[in-house]
SEVOMI-634095 format. One record per atom (N, C-alpha, C): residue in three letters; atom name; x, y, z. Coordinates in Angstrom, 3 decimals. Example, Ala and Ser with C-alpha at 12.3 -4.5 7.8 and 13.67 -1.06 7.14 Angstrom:
2
{sepa "Ala" "N" {13.190 -5.690 7.800}}
{sepa "Ala" "CA" {12.300 -4.500 7.800}}
{sepa "Ala" "C" {13.200 -3.300 7.800}}
{sepa "Ser" "N" {12.850 -2.250 7.080}}
{sepa "Ser" "CA" {13.670 -1.060 7.140}}
{sepa "Ser" "C" {12.900 0.030 7.870}}
//
This chain:
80
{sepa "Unk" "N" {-0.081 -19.362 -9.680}}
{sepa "Unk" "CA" {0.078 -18.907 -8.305}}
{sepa "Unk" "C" {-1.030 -19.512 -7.452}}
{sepa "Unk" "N" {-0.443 -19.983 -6.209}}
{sepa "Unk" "CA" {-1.706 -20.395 -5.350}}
{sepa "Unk" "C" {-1.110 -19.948 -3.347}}
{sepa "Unk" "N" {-2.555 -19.903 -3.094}}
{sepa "Unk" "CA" {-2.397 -20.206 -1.971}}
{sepa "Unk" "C" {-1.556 -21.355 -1.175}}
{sepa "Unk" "N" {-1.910 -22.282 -1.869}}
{sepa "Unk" "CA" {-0.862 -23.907 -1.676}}
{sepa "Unk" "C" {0.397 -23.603 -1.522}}
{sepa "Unk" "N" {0.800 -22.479 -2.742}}
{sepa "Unk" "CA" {2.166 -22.357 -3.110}}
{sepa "Unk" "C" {2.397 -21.765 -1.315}}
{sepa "Unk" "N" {1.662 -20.713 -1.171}}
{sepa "Unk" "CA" {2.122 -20.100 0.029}}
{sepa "Unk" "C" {2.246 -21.005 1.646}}
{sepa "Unk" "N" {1.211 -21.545 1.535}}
{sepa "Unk" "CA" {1.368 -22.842 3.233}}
{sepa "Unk" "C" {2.567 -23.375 2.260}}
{sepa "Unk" "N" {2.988 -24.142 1.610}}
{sepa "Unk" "CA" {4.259 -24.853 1.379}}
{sepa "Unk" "C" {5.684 -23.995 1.279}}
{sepa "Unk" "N" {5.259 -22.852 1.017}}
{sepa "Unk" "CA" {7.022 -21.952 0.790}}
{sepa "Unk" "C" {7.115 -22.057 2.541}}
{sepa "Unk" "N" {6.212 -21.234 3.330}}
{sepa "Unk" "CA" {6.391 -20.926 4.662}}
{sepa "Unk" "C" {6.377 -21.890 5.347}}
{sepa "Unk" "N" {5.740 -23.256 5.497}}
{sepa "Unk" "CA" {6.442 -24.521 5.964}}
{sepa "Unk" "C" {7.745 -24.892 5.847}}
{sepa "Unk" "N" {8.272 -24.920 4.511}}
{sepa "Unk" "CA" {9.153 -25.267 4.090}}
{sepa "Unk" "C" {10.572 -24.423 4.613}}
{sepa "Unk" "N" {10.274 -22.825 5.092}}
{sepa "Unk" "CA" {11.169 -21.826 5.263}}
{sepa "Unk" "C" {11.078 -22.335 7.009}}
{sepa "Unk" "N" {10.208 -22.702 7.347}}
{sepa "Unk" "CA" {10.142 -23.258 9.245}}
{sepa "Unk" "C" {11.153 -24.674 8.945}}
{sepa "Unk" "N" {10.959 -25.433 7.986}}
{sepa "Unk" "CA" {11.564 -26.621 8.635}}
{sepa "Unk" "C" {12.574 -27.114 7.437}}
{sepa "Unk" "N" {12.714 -26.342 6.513}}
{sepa "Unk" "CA" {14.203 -26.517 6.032}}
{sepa "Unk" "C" {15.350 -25.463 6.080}}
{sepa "Unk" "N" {16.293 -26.136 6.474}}
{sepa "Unk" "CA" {17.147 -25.036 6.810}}
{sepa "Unk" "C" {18.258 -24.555 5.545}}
{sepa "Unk" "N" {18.346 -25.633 4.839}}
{sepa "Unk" "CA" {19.146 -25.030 3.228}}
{sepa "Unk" "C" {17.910 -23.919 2.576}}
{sepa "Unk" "N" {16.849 -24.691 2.296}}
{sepa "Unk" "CA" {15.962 -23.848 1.915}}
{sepa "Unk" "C" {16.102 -22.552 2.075}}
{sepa "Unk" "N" {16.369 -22.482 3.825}}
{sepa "Unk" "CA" {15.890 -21.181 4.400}}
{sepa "Unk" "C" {16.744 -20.310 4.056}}
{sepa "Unk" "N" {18.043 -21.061 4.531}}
{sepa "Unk" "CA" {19.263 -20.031 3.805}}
{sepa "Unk" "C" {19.297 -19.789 2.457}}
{sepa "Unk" "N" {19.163 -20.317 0.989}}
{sepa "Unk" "CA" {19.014 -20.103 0.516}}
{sepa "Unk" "C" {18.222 -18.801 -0.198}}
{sepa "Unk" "N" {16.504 -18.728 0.477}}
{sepa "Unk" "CA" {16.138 -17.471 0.132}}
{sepa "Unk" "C" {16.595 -16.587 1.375}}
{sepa "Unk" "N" {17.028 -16.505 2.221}}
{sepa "Unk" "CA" {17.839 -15.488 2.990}}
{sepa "Unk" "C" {18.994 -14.895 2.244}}
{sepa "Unk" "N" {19.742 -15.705 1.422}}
{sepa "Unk" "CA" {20.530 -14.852 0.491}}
{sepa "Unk" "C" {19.903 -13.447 -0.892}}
{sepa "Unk" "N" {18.902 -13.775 -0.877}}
{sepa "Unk" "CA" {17.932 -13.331 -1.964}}
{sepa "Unk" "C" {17.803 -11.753 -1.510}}
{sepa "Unk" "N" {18.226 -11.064 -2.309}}
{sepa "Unk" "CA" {17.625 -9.762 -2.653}}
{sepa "Unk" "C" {15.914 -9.630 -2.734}}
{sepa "Unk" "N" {15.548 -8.456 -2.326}}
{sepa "Unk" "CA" {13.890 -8.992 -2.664}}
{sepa "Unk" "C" {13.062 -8.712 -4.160}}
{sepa "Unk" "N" {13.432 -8.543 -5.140}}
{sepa "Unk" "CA" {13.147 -8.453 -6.167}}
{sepa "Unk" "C" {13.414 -9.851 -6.969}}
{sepa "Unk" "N" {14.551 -10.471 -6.485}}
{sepa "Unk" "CA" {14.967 -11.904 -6.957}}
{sepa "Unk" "C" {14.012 -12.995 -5.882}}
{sepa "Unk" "N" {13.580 -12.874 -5.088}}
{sepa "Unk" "CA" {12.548 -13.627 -4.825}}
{sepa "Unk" "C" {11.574 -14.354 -5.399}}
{sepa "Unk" "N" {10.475 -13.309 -6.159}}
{sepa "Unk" "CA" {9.302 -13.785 -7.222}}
{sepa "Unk" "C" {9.869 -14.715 -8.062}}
{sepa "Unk" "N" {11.281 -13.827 -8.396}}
{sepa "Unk" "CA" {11.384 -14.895 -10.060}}
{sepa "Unk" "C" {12.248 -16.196 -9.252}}
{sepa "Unk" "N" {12.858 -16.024 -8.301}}
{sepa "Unk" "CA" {13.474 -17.792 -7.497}}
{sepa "Unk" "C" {12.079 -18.701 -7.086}}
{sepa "Unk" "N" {11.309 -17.800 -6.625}}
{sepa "Unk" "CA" {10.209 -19.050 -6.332}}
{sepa "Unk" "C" {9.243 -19.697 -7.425}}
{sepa "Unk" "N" {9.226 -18.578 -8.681}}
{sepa "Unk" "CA" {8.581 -18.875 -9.994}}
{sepa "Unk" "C" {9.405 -20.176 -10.515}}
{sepa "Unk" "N" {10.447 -19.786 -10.916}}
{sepa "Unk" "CA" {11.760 -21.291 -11.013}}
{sepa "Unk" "C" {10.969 -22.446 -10.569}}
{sepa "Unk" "N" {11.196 -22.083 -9.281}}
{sepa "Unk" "CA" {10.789 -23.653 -8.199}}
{sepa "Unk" "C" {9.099 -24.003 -8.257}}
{sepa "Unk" "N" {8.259 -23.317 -9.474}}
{sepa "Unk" "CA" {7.206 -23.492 -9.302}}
{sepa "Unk" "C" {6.234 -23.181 -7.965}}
{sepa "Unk" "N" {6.531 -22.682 -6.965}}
{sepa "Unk" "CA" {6.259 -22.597 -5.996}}
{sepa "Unk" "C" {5.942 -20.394 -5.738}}
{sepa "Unk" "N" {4.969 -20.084 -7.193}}
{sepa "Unk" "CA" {5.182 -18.718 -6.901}}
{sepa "Unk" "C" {3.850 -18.667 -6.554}}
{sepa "Unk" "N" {3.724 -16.963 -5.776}}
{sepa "Unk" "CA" {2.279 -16.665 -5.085}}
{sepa "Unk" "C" {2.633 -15.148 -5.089}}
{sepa "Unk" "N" {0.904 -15.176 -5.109}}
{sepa "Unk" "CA" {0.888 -13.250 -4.932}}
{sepa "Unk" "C" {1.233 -12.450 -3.400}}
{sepa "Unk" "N" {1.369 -11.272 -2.906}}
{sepa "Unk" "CA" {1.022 -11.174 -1.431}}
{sepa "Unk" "C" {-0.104 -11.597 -1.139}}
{sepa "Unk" "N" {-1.237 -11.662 -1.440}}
{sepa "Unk" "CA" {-2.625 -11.830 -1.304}}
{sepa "Unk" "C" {-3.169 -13.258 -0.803}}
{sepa "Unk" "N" {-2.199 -14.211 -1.736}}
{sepa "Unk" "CA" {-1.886 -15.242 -1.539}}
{sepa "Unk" "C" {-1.131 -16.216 -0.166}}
{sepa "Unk" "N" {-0.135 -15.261 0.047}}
{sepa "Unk" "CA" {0.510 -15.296 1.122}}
{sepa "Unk" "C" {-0.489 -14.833 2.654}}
{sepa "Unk" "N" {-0.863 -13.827 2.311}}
{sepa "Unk" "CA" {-1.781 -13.756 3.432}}
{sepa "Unk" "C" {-2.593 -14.958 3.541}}
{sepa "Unk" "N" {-3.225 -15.180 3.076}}
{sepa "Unk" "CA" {-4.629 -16.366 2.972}}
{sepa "Unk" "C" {-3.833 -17.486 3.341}}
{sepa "Unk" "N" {-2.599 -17.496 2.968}}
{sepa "Unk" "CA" {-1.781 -18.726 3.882}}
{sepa "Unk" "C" {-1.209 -18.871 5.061}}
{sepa "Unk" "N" {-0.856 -17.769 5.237}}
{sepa "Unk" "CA" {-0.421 -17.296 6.993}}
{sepa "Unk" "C" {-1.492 -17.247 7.548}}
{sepa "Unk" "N" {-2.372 -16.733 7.146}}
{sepa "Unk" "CA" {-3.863 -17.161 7.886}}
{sepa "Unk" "C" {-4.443 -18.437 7.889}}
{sepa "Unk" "N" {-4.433 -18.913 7.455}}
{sepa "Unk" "CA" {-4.643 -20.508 7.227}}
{sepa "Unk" "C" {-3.680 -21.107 8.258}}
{sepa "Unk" "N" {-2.721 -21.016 8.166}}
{sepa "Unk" "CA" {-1.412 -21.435 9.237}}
{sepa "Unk" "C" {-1.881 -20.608 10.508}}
{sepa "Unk" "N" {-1.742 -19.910 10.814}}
{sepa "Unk" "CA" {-2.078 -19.211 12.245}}
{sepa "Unk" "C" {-3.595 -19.594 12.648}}
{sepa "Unk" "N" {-4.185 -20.050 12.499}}
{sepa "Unk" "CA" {-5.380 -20.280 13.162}}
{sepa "Unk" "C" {-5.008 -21.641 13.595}}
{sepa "Unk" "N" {-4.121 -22.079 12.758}}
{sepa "Unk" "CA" {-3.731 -23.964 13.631}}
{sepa "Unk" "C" {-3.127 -23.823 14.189}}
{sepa "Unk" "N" {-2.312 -22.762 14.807}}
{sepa "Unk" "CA" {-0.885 -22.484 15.821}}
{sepa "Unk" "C" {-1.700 -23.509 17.374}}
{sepa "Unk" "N" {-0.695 -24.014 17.262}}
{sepa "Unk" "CA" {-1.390 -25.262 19.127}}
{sepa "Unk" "C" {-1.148 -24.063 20.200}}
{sepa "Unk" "N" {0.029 -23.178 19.784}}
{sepa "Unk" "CA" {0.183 -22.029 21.128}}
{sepa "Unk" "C" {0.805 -20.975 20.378}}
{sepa "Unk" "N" {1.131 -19.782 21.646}}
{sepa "Unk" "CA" {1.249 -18.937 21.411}}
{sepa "Unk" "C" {2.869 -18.817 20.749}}
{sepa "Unk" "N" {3.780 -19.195 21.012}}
{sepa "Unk" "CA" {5.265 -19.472 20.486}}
{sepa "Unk" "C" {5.352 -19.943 18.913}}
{sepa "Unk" "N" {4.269 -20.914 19.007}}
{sepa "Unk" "CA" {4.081 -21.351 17.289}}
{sepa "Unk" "C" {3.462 -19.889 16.695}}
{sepa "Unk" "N" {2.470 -19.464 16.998}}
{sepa "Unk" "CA" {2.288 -18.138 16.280}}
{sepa "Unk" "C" {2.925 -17.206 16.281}}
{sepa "Unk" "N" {3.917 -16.476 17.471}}
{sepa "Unk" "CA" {5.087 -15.609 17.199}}
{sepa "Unk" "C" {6.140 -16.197 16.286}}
{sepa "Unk" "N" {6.260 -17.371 16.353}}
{sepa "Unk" "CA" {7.424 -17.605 15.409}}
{sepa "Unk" "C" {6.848 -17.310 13.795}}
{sepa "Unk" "N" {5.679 -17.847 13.371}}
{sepa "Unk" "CA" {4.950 -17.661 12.600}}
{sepa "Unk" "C" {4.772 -15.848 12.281}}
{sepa "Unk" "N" {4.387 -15.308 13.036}}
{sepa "Unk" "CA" {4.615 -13.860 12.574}}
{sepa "Unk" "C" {5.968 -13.233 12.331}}
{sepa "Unk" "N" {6.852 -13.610 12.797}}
{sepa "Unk" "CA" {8.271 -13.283 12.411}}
{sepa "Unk" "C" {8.532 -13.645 11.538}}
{sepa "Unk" "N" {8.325 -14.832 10.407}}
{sepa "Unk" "CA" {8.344 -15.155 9.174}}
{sepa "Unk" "C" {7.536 -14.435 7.875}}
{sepa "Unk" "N" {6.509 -14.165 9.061}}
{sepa "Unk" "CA" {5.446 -12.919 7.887}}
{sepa "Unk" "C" {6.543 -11.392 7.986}}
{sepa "Unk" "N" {6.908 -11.238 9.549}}
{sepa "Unk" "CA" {7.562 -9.715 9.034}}
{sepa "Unk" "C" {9.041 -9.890 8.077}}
{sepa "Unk" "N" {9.249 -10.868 8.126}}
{sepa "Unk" "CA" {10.720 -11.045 7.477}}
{sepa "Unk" "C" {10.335 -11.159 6.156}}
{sepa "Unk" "N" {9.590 -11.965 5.557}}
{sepa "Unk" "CA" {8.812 -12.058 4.488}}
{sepa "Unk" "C" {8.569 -10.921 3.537}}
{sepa "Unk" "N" {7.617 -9.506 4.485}}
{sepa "Unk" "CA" {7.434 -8.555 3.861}}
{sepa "Unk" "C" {9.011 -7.756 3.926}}
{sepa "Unk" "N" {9.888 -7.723 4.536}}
{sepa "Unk" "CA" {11.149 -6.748 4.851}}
{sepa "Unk" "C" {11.580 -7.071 3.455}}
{sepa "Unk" "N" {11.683 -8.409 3.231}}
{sepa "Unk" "CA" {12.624 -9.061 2.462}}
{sepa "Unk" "C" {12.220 -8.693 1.331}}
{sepa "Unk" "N" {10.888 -8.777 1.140}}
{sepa "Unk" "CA" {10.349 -8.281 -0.580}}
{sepa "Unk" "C" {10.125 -7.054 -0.541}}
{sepa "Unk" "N" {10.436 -6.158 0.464}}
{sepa "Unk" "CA" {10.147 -4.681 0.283}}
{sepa "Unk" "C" {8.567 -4.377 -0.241}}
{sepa "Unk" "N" {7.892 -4.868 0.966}}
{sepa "Unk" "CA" {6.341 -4.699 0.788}}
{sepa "Unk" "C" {6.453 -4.063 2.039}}
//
């Protein structure tokens, strides 16, 4: 698990759109183990330290709301 994993899932959920749909189909318990698959797994803890990492580079304010809407969807989705 890394932080890495986390800036690359949430990039990847901004600018691919199969991707995106893809874990949008996902139950949130099938999450961990779909992103474990793809090598690409992380803790919440992890995830934070990456949304934070990402939000401090936001150029404006639209890049960071969009960016927090991916964090609340994020937690809805895994039932955190």
């Amino acid at each position: 698990m890394s932080i890495g994993n986390a800036i690359q899932f949430i990039r990847k959920v901004q600018s691919d759109s199969s991707f995106r749909n893809e874990i949008y189909d996902l139950s949130g318990e099938d999450i961990p183990r779909w992103l474990a698959e793809r090598e690409m797994d992380f803790s919440d803890d992890e995830y934070e330290e990456g949304y934070n990492y990402l939000h401090v580079r936001c150029q404006d304010e639209y890049e960071a709301q969009e960016l927090k809407q991916l964090r609340q969807w994020y937690y809805l989705a895994r039932g955190s």
